[in-house]
C-alpha positions in Angstrom: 0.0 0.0 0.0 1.3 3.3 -0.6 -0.6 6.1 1.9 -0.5 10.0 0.7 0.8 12.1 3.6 -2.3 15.1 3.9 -1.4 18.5 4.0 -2.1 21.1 7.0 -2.5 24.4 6.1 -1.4 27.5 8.4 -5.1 27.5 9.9 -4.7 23.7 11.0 -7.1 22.2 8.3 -5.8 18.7 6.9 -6.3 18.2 3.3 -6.1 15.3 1.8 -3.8 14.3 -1.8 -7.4 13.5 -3.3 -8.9 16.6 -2.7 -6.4 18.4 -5.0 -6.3 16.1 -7.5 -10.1 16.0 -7.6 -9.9 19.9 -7.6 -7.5 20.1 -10.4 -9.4 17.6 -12.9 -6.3 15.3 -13.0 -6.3 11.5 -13.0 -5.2 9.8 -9.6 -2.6 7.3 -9.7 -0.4 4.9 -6.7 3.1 6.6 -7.9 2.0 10.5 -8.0 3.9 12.7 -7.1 3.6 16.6 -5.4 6.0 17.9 -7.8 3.5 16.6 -10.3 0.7 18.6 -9.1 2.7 21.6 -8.2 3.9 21.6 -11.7 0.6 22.0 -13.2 0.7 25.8 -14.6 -3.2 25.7 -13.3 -3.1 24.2 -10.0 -5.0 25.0 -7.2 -3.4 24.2 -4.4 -3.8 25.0 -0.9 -3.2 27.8 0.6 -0.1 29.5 1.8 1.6 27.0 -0.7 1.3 24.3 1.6 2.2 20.9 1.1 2.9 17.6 2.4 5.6 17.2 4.9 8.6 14.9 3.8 9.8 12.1 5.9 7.1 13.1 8.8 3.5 11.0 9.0 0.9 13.7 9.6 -0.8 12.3 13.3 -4.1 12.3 11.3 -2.4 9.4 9.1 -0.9 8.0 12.0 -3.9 7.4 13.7 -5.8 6.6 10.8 -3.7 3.7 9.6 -3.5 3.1 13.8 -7.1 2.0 13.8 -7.3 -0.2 10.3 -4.1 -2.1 11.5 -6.0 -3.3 14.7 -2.9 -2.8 16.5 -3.2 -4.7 20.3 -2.1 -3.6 23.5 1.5 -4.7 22.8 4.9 -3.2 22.5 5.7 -2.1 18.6 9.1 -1.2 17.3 10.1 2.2 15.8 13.2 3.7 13.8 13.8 7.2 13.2 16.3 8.8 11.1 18.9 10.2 13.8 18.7 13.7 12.8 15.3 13.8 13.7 16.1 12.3 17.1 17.9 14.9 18.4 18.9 13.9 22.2 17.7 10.0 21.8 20.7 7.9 23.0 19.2 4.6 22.0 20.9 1.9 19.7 20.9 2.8 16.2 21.7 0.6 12.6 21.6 1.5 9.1 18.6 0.6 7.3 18.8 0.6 3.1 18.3 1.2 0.0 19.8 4.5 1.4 22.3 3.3 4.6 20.5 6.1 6.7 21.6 5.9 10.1 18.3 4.8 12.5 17.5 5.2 15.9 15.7 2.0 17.1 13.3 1.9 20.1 9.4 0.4 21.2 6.5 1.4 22.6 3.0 1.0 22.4 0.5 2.3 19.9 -3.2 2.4 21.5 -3.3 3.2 25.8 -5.2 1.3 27.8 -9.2 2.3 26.8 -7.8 1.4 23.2 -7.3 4.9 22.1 -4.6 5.4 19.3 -1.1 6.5 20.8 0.6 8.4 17.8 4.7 7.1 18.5 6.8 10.8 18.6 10.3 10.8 19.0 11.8 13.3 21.7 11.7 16.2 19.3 8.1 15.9 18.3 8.4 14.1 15.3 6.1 10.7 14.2 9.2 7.7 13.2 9.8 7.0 9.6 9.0 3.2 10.4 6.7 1.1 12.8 6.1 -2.5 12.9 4.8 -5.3 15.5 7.3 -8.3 16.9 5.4 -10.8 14.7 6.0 -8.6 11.6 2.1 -8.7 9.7 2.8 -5.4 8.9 5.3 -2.9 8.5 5.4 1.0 7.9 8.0 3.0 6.3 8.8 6.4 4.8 12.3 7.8 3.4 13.2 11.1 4.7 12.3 12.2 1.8 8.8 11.0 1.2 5.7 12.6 1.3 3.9 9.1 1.7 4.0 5.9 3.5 4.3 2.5 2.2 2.6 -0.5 4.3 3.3 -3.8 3.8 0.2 -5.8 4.6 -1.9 -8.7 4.0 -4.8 -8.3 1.4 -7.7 -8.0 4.5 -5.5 -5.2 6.1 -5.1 -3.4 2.8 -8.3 -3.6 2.1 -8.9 -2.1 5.3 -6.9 1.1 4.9 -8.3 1.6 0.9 -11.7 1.7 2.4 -10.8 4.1 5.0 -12.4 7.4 3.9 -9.6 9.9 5.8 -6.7 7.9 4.3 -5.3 8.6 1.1 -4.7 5.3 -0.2 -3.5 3.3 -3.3 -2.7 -0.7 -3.8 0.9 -1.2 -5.2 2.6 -4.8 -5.7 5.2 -6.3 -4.3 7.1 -5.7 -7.5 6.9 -2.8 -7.9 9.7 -0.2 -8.6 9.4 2.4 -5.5 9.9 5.4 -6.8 11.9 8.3 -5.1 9.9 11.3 -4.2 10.5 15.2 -4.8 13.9 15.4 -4.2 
């Protein structure tokens, strides 16, 4: 699955990939890119040229894909680039296709009522990859990306492409994953 990262405007409003694209007349595709629709000599974007963040999952998403992974009350694993952990002493590897340097820790990802617990890093920032100790699932995001990709099974994907406040598109296995608006 890849999962569009929403745009926040100045005045807090979350806007979602779709909404643009829909806006703009354009076709809606799993590999799209910003650039793409920021390119367009017509766009209408949002406001005060705002735009997805890169390498940061919007806590809307976070929560969102939170609740269609029917995450337990367990402990989940993290990694976060190190320069967005600024202050985290914790054991740290390199994770490819780009041998970025990753800060490795756990925690949990719903409290004790069940309630989603968006995972931050000391400096405020949502990791660039989750995943449970019996691996049915995995998150990631490059530092550079303004989406996620989830590796799933076919009942969980089908899950998060139903989910109206998640921007979502099936991709295969084989699939070439591109690089994003660098």
């Amino acid at each position: 699955m890849r999962v569009l990262n929403p745009i926040e405007t100045d005045d807090g409003a979350v806007v979602g990939w779709s909404d643009v694209v829909e806006r703009n007349g354009l076709d809606p595709g799993p590999w799209m890119q910003w650039d793409e629709l920021n390119a367009h000599p017509d766009a209408l974007l949002p406001a005060d040229d705002a735009h997805p963040a890169m390498g940061e999952p919007h806590p809307s998403l976070a929560r969102a894909l939170i609740r269609e992974l029917r995450v337990a009350a367990d402990r989940y694993y993290f990694a976060s680039w190190v320069g967005y952990t600024d202050g985290m002493s914790r054991p740290a590897i390199k994770l490819s296709p780009y041998e970025r340097e990753m800060v490795l820790y756990s925690g949990r990802l719903i409290d004790e009522k069940g309630a989603a617990v968006v995972p931050i890093t000391d400096d405020g920032r949502v990791p660039l990859y989750w995943w449970p100790e019996d691996l049915q699932w995995c998150v990631g995001q490059d530092i550079y990306a303004r989406s996620l990709i989830v590796g799933c099974d076919l009942a969980t994907a089908g899950r998060i492409l139903a989910a109206p406040d998640l921007d979502s598109y099936l991709i295969r296995a084989s699939d070439m994953v591109r690089s994003e608006d660098f």
